[in-house]
N, C-alpha and C positions, 0 to 999 in steps of 0.2 A: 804102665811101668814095665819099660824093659830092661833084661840084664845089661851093664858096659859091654860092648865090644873089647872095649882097653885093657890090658892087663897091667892091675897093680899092683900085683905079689910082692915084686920085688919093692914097694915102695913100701906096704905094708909091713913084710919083713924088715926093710932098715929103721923102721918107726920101732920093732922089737914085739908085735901085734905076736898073740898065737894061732896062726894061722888057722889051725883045724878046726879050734874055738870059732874064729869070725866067719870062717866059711857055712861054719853053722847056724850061724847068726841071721850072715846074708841069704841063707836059702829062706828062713823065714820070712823076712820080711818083707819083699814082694810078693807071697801066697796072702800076708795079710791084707797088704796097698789091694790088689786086686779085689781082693770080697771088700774091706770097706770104701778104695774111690772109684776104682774102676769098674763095677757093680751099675754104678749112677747113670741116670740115663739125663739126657739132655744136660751137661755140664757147660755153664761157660766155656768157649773156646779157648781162653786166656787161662785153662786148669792145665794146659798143657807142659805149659814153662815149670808148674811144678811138678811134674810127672815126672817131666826129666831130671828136673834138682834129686826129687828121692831117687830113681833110677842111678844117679851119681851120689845115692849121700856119703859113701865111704870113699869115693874114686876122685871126680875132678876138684872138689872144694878144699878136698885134704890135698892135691896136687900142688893149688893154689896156693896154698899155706905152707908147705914143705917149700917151694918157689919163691915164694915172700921173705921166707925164713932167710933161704940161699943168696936174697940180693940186701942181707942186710936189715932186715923188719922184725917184728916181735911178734909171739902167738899168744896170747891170752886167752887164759880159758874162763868162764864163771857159770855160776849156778841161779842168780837172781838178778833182780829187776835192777837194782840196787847199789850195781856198780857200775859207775858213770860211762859208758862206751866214745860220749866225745874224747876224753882223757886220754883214751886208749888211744885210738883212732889220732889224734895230734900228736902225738908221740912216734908215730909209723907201727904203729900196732895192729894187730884184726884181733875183734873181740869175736868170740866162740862160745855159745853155749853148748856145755858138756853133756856125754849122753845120760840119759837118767831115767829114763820114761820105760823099763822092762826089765823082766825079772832075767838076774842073772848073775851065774854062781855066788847064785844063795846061803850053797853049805857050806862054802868059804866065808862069804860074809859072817854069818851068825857065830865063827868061828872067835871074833873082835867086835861084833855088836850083839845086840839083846835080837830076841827074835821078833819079837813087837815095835820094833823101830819101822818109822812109815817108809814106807815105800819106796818115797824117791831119793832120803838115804841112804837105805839098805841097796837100790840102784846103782848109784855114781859109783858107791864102795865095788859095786860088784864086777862093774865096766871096767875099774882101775884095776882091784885084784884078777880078772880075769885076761886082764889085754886085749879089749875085744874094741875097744873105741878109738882109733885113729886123732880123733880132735884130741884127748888125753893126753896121749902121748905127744901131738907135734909142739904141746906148748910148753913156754919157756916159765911162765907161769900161772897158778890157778888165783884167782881172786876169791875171796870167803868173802862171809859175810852175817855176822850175828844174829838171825833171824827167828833163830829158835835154841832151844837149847841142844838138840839132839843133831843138828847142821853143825853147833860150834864146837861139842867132845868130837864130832867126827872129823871135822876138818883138821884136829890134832890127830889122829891115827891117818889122814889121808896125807898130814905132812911129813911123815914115815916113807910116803913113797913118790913124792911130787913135791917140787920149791911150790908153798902154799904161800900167802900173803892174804891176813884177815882184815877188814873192817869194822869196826866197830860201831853200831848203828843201835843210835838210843832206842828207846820204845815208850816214849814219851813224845809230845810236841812241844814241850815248854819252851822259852826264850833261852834257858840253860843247854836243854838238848840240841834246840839247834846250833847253838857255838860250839857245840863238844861236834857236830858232826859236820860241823865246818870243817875244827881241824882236822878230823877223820880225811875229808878233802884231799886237804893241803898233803896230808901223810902219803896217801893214795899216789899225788903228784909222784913226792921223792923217790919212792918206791918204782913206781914207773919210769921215773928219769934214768934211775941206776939201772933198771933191766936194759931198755934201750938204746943208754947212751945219746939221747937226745933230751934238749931239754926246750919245755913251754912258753910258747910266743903267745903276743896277743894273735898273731897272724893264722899260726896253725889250729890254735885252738876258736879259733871263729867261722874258720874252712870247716871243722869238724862237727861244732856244733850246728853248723846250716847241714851237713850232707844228714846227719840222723836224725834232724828235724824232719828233712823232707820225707824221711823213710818214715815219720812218725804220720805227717799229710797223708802220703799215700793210703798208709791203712785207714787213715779215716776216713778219706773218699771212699775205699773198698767198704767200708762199714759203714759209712752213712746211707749207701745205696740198701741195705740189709732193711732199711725202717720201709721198703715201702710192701705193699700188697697185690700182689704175693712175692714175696723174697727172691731176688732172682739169684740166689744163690747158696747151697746147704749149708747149714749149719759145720759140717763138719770140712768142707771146701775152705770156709773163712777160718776156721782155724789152723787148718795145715799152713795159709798162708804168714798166721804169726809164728807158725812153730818154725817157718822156715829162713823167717827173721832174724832170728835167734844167730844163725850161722853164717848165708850166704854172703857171697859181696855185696857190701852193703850200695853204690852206683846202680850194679846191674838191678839186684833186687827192687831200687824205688822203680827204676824204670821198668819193670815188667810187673807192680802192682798196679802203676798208673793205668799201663794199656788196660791190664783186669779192669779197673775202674772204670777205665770210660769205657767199655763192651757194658758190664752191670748196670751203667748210665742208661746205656741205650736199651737194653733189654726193662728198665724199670719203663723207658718211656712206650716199651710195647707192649707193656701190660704182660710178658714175659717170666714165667717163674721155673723156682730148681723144685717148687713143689705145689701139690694144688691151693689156689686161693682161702680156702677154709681147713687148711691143717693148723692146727692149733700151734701156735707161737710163744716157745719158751726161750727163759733165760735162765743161762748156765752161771753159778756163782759157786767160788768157794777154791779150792787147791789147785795148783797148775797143772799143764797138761802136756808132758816135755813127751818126742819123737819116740818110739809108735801108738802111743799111748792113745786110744781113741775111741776106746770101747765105749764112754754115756755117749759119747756123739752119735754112732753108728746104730749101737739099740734104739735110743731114741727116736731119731729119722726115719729108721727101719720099720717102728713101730707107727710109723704115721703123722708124727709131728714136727715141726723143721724148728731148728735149734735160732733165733736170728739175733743174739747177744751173749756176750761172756763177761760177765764181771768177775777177771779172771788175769793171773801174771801172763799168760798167753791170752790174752784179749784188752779190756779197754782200760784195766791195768798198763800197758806196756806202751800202747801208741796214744792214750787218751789228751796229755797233755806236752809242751813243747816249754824248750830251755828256752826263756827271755835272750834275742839274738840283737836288743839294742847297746851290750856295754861293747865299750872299747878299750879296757885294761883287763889285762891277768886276772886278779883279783878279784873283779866286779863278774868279769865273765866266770869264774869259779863260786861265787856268791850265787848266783841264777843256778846255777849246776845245782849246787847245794840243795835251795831252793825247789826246785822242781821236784831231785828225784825223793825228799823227806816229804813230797806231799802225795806220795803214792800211798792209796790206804789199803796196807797189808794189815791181817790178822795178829801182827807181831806186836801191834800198838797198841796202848789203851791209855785212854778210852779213843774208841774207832766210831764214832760218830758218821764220820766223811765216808766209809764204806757202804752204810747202811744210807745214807743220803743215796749215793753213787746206784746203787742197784733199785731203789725206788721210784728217780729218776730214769734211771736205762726200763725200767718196765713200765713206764707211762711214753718215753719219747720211741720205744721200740714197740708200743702197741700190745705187750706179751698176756697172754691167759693164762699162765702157771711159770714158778720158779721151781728150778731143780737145782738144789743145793748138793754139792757133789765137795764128800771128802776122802783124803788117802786116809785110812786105818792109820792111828797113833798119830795123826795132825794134830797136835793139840792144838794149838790156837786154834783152826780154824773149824775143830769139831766143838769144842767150847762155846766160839764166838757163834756157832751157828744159832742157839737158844735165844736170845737176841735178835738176831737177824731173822726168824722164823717169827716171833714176836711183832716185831716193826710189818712186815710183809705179811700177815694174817689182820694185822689192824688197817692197814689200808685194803682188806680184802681182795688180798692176792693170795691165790693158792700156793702153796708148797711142799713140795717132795723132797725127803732129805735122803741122800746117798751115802753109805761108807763103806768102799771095798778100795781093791788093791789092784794089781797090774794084771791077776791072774784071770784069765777067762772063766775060769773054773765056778763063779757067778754070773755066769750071764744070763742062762734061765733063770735065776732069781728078778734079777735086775729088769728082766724082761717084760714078767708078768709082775711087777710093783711100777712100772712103768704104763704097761697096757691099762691098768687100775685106775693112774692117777686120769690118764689121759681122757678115762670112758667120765669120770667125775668132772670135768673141765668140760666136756659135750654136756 
């Protein structure tokens, strides 16, 4: 990862960014890129394309979108799985996920939240009140999303400083919930149509649903290649590639997953790995993992064992399954929308059967020797539902690690050696 040549003060300044803040921001975060990917030895050639993504994450993408804006298009921003990006996307929209993944101006935050609010709350608050996130700022609006309680009082104080727009998303699956978030749907639509000034065809909304389908293919060619032995690719590589999902163009991005894909095709067919053959193979389950956030990945790996699954909103959460692309009416095509994204199983539901199915599965078709359950401090669903899921996963005798920290480094010798532990116990 190298710095831009570009300079884009001035864009960042007419975004209203504070400059001395982000400058501070961006000196970090290639010292970090560097020790956790650029550290890696023998990397896929195709890690390149994301090298340069993060080397640009504050410069070309936010250019592209200030650009988009300029001829006419919408910036949407969100925070989960959970809001439909075909929608977006048919409307002339770019869907955006917001920064959230680092600690920053904390003593602001705490100033309008409790101090024990998790992580990636006390985050996005701190990105906004700081001015330090570029994608924040170029949108026109933020999409919410009912997911917890501690996401929904905050999204009222985040709608103090940004046009907010929530969703409402039952946490049941009954026949009633799903009608209530149909209409949720249908709401989302209007809502969209009035920011953009364009309004829902079958035509563009079937363009839309094919192009993030495909984006949804590619990661799973990238991640089917992950089941073989040895992995030909880290643990923490596959993930930068959903985290950068989240943001990029979504055309260019399928197409520069594919090439990844078929280089990890051919390195599986060379018996080719990112680590040696007998490094123990774990699955990451449990809280998301939003941009720089990447500390269990990097311990982990560091420590000797290659990560080759994420049951996880930045893993098979995100790309696992695809919108039904046979209807040919609004409606029907919005019905599949519906459909797909309520069958994501998030810790927000209960009862969550389908989660605990979901990582049982991924740890018999990925081959793994231990699960590391990894939570943000004050997640409650998903530090709750973990008792359960440690349950299920000890009766099928599969080992388990349970994690809970926060964005701060300031655990990583801990995390280190409860990791060195679990791993000497799995040899």
């Amino acid at each position: 990862m190298t710095a831009s040549t570009t300079d884009y003060r001035a864009m960042w300044q007419s975004l209203g960014l504070n400059l001395e803040a982000h400058d501070a921001l961006l000196a970090v975060i290639p010292v970090l890129y560097q020790d956790v990917y650029l550290s890696q030895s023998d990397r896929p050639e195709g890690m390149a394309y994301f090298d340069f993504v993060m080397s640009e994450i504050h410069g070309l993408r936010v250019k592209e979108l200030v650009d988009h804006k300029a001829a006419g298009g919408t910036v949407v921003g969100t925070f989960c799985l959970y809001v439909p990006e075909e929608i977006i996307r048919a409307l002339g929209g770019q869907c955006v996920g917001l920064c959230a993944g680092a600690e920053w101006a904390y003593s602001e935050v705490e100033r309008i939240l409790p101090q024990n609010t998790c992580a990636l709350i006390k985050s996005f608050m701190g990105f906004k009140l700081g001015k330090v996130c570029p994608y924040a700022e170029v949108c026109d609006l933020v999409v919410g999303e009912t997911t917890c309680d501690g996401k929904k009082k905050a999204y009222e104080l985040l709608g103090e400083l940004a046009p907010v727009y929530v969703m409402e998303l039952p946490q049941m699956k009954r026949p009633e919930d799903r009608a209530l978030w149909r209409t949720e749907i249908d709401r989302l639509v209007a809502k969209l149509e009035e920011t953009s000034g364009q309004r829902l065809t079958a035509d563009n909304l079937a363009r839309a649903i094919k192009e993030v389908n495909d984006k949804r293919r590619a990661l799973q060619r990238l991640n089917e290649a992950r089941k073989a032995l040895p992995a030909p690719i880290s643990g923490k590589d596959a993930l930068l590639a959903v985290q950068v999902a989240f943001y990029d163009d979504l055309p260019r991005f399928t197409s520069m997953v594919n090439k990844l894909a078929d280089e990890l095709e051919a390195r599986v067919a060379a018996g080719q790995g990112a680590a040696p053959a007998n490094s123990p193979r774990l699955l990451v389950t449990g809280t998301p993992m939003a941009i720089p956030n990447w500390k269990v990945h990097d311990i982990i790996e560091k420590t000797g064992a290659v990560v080759v699954t994420e049951e996880l909103c930045t893993g098979y959460r995100y790309y696992a399954k695809l919108v039904d692309e046979t209807a040919t009416t609004v409606p029907d095509m919005l019905e599949a929308i519906a459909e797909r994204y309520l069958d994501i199983n998030c810790a927000c539901f209960t009862p969550n059967e389908g989660r605990i199915d979901d990582i049982l599965r991924l740890a018999r078709e990925y081959n793994v020797d231990g699960i590391v359950q990894y939570h943000l401090q004050f997640c409650g669903p998903y530090q709750i539902e973990s008792t359960r899921v440690e349950r299920a996963m000890r009766e099928a005798g599969l080992p388990v690690l349970r994690l809970d920290t926060d964005y701060s480094p300031g655990d990583a010798g801990q995390l280190s050696t409860r990791i060195e532990a679990f791993l000497e116990m799995l040899k």
